[in-house]
N, C-alpha and C positions, 0 to 999 in steps of 0.2 A: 525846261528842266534844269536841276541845280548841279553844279559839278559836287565832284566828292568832297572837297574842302570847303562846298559851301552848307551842303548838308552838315558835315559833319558841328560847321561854328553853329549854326542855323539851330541844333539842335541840342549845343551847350548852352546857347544862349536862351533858351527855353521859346525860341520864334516858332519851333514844330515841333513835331514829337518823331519819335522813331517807327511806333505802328504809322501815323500818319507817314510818313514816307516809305514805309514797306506798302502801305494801303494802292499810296499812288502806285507803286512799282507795279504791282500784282496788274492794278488795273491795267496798266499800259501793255504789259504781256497778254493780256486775254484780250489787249484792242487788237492787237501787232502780229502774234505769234502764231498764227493760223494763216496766215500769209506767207511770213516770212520762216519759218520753221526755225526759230535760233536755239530754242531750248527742247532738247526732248524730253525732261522732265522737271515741275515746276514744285520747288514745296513750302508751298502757301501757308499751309498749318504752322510750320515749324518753323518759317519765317516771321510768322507775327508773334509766336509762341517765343521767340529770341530778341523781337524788337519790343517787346512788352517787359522782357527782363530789363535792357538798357535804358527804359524807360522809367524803374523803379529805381533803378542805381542813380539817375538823375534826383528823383522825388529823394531819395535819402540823402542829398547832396553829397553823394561820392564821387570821388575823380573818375571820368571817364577814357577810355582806353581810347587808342589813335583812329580808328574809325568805328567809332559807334553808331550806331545805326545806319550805316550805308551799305546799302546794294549790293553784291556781287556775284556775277556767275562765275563757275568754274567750268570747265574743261572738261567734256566725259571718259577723260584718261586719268585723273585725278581721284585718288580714295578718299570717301567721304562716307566713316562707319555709319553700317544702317542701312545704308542706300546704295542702287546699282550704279558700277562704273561698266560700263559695256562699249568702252574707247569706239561708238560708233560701229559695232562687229554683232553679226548672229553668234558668234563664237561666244561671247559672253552678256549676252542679252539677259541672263539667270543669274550673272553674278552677284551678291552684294560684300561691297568692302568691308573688313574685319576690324581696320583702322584706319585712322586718319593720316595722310601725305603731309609731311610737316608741313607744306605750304599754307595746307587747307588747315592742319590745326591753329600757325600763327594770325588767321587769317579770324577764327573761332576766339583766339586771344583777346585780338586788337578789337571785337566788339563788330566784327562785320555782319550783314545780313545773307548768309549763307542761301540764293534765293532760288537756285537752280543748277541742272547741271546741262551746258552747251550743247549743241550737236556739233560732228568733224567729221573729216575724211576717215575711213574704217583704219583703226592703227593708224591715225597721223598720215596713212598713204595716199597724199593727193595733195594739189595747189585748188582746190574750187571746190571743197566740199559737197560732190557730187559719189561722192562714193561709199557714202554713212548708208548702213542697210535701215535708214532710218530717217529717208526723204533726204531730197536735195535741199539746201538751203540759199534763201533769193538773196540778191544786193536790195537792201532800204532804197537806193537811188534811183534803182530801177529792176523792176521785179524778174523782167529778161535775163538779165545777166548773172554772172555768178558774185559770188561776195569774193573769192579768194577762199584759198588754205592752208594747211588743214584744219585751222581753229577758227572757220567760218563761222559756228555757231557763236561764239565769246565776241568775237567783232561786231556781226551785225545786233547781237543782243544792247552793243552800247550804242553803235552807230545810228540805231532807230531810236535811239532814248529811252528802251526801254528800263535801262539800267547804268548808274554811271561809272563803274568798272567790271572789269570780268580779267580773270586768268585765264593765257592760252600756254601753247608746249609751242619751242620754234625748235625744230633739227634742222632744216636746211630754209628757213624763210616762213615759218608758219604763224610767225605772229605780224613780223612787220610788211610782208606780199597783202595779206588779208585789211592790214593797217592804209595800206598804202589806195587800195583798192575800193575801199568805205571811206574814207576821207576823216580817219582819227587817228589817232598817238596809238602805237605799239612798238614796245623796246622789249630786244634782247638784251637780255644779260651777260657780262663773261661767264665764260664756263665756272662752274663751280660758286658763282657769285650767290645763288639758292640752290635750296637742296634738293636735290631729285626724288628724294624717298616718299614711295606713297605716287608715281608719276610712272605707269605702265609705260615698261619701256620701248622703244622701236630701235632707235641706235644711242647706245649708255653714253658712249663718247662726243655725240654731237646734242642731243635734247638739250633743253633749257626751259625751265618755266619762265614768263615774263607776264608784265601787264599789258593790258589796253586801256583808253581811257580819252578824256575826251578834251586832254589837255596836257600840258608837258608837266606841270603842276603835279595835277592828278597823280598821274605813272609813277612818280618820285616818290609820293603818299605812300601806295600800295608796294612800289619796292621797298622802300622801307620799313613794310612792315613783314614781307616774306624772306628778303635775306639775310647773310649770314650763315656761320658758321651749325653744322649738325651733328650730333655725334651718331645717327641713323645714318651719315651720307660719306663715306671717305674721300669722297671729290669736293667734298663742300669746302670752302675758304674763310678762314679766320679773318675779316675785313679790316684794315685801317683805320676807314672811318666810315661811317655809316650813312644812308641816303635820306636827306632833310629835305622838303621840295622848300624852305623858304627861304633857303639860304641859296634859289636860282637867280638871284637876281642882276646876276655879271651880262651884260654884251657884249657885241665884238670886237670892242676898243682892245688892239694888241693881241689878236688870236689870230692865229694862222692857220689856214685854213686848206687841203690840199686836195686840187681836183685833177684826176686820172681820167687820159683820154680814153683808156680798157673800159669805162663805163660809157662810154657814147659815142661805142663803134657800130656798124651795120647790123642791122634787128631794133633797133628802138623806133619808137613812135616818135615821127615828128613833131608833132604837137606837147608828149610827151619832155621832150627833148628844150624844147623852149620852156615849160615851164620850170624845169630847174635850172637850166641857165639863168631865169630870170630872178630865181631863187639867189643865187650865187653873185648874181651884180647888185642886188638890194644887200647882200651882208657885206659886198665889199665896200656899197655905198658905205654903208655904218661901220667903220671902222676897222673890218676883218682885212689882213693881209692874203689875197688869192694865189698859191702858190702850186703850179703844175709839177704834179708827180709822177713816178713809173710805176703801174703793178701787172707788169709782166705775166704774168705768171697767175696771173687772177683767170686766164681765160681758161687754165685746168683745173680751176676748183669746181668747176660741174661734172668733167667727168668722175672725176676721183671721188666727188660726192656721191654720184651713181654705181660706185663699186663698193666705197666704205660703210655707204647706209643699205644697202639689200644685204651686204658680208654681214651686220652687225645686225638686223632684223630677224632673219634667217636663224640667227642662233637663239634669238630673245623670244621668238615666238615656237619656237619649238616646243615648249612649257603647255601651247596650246593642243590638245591632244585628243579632246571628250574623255582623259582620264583624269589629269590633274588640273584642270580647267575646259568648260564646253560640256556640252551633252554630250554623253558616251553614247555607241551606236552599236547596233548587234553585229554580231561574228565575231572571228578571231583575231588574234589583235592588231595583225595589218590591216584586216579589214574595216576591225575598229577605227582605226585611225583615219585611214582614207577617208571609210565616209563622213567622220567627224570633220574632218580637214575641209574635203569635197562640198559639205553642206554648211560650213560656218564661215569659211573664208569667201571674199569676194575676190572678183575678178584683180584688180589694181595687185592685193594683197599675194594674191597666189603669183602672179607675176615676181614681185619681187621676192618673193621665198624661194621662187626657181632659181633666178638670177642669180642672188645672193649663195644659194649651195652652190652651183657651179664655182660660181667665182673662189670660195673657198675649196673646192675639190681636187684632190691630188691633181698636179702638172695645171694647175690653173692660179695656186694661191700664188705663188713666188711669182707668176706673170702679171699678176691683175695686183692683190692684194696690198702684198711688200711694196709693188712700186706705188699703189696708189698712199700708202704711208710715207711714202721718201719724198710726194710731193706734196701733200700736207707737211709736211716740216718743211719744205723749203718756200711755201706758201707763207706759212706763221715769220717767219723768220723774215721774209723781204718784206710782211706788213709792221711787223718791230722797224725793223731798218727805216721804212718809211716814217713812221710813228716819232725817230727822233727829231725826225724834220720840221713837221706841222702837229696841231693841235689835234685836230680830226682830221677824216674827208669826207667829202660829201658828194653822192652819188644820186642818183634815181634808183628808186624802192624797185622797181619792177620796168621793165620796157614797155609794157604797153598800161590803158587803162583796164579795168574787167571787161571781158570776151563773154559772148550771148553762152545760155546756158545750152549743155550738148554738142558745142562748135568744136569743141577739144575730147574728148571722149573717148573718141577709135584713132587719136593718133598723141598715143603720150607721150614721142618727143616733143612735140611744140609744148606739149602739159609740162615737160620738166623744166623747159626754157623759159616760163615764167620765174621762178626763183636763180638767172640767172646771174641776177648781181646783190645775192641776199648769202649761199652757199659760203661764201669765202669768210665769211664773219665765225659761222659754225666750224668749218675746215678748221679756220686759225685759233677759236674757244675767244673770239674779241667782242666786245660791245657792240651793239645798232640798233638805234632808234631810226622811226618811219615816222614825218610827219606831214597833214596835208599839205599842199604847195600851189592850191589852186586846180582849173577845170579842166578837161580834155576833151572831147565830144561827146561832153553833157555829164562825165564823168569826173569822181576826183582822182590825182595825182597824187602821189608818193613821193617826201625829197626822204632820201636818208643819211646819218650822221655813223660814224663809223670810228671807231678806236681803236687804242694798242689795249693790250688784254691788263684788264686793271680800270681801266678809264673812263669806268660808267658813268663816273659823275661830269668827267668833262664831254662827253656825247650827250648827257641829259644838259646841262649847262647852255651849248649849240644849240641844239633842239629848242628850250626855252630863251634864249636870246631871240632866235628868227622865227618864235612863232608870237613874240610880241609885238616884231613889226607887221602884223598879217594880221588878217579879220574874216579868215575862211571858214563857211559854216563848218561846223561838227557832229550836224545831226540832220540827216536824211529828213525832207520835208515831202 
């Protein structure tokens, strides 16, 4: 299968067409997706019905937009008028969106193949996409295991080739855990680097739309074409400079490079453990200065993540009601509510809406809350601090490879301890990219790249450097 940059030359240069590779797309989803559950809804029609337009724009010899006719799936948390966003939830299994999330409209812009919408964890709640009222979804590498989450469905939809990009949402690890776990490119953005509008929310302060994609190349493409500044979004950022993937072409000659022993303390997998090490002495081979850092303070961005995101859901989902969204249900209207709630939330979900009230409840906020705020800022601030020192760091994606499917289920602390060194990126609103780094027991590996907030380009830059010295498949055989 072709990456995104090669469809997309592939098909200025009149080598294919655009139906012709919606055709193939289509096809490989109806080989793939009955297996693998990536997409819970595919739309074929209006996918070819869009690659037939970009295909007459060609015949008229007009300039073509940055990704014309290529592939992509979205997120089922993402608004796409017309069509149901149902973030994975009985709750809103009946919705359809009224408009488009800027991301999805730049995406309609730039000439993309709009071809489906992902399955997820229900609300983004989960690391293994095991909690979608709407089937579990498998790893392409092995159908046992889980892909990662909560934007399982967007990963493995590239990871198996059926498609070569998709958008996922990361709030604590959900695009690059799932990245690291399928053996492809997923980068978070800084905070505010795309816009959230049109992105149901779970925690406002920590989400991020990002790419996947089956190349460092790639991800740079499709950021490219989603960020910047909104006037839909108040958190969005007015950019510098803009993401170009051709302008990746620097290595590690004079980069510095910083590794933190917080990331390769007791809980990693040993096999894990040597593939990034191995990572990190091939970029020092090549030029990169390796330089040992402190991030202290990294080992409290889980909890504080598990206070700050139920506090922040808990109020965002209260919206959900069977009145202003959900089926409404008879009786009176705490009754209404109840069984609205009762019958459309999942287990994971009602968990953290408990948690999350509590935490906020009289005699609990100023205990829990306030402090978990004081150490997100003192998180952000000793990763600045570090950030003057070195270029990036570079960590491991996840501690272990993907776990058999059900192994984590009935006990969600080990479930939250997978995005254990993913958290600190969202806490701080910083960059990270996940790219493969080689195999674990029979599984792939996650290295990931890390910045000061601002520094997407030089964590895509890392990324593309050391994945040019590597030749690790990127699609599930």
């Amino acid at each position: 299968m072709m990456t995104a940059m090669e469809i997309r030359e592939a098909i200025r240069e009149g080598k294919t067409t655009a139906v012709q590779v919606t055709q193939d797309a289509l096809k490989r989803i109806d080989e793939k997706n009955g297996e693998l559950n990536a997409f819970v809804e595919v739309y074929a029609d209006e996918a070819l019905a869009a690659a037939e337009a970009i295909d007459a724009l060609k015949a008229e010899g007009k300039e073509l937009p940055r990704l014309a006719g290529v592939p992509v799936a979205i997120k089922d948390n993402m608004c796409f008028i017309g069509h149901a966003t149902s973030c994975g939830s009985k709750m809103l299994e009946n919705y359809t969106a009224s408009y488009n999330g800027t991301a999805v409209q730049r995406l309609i812009d730039a000439g993309a193949i709009i071809i489906g919408r992902a399955n997820m964890d229900e609300f983004a709640m989960g690391s293994s996409t095991e909690t979608s009222a709407f089937g579990v979804t498998k790893n392409p590498w092995n159908t046992e295991y889980v892909p990662g989450g909560s934007s399982g469905g967007s990963v493995v939809a590239v990871a198996s080739g059926m498609v070569p990009l998709s958008l996922g949402s990361d709030t604590g690890g959900s695009i690059r855990q799932p990245a690291a776990l399928c053996g492809v490119v997923g980068m978070k953005p800084s905070y505010g680097h795309v816009s959230r509008y049109g992105l149901v929310a779970m925690a406002s302060s920590l989400d991020q739309i990002g790419p996947f994609a089956r190349t460092v190349e790639d991800a740079a493409l499709l950021l490219g074409v989603i960020e910047g500044k909104d006037e839909m979004d108040a958190t969005s950022l007015e950019l510098e400079e803009t993401t170009i993937p051709e302008l990746l072409g620097a290595g590690f000659e004079g980069m510095k490079i910083g590794v933190a022993k917080e990331f390769f303390s007791e809980g990693i997998d040993s096999e894990v453990e040597v593939r990034v090490r191995e990572a990190i002495a091939l970029m020092e081979k090549n030029g990169a200065e390796i330089i040992e850092v402190e991030l202290s303070l990294t080992q409290y961005a889980l909890p504080a993540y598990y206070i700050l995101q139920p506090a922040e859901a808990s109020s965002n989902l209260a919206r959900f009601d069977g009145m202003r969204y959900g089926d409404r249900a008879a009786g009176g209207l705490q009754e209404s509510y109840l069984a609205a709630r009762s019958a459309g939330f999942g287990t994971e979900v009602k968990r953290r809406i408990m948690l999350g009230s509590h935490i906020l409840s009289a005699g609990y906020y100023d205990a829990y809350y306030k402090k978990a705020l004081a150490v997100r800022t003192a998180i952000k601030d000793e990763i600045n601090e570090v950030m003057k020192k070195v270029d990036i760091v570079v960590t491991p994606t996840a501690p272990s490879v993907a776990w058999k499917l059900g192994e984590k289920m009935n006990d969600p602390l080990a479930m939250y301890l997978a995005d254990i060194y993913t958290v600190s990126a969202n806490i701080a609103g910083t960059p990270g990219i996940s790219v493969p780094c080689g195999m674990a027991h029979d599984l792939p590996v996650g290295l990931q790249f890390l910045g000061g907030s601002g520094d997407d380009h030089k964590v895509l830059a890392a990324a593309h450097a050391y994945e040019k010295l590597t030749d690790w498949p990127h699609i599930a055989k």
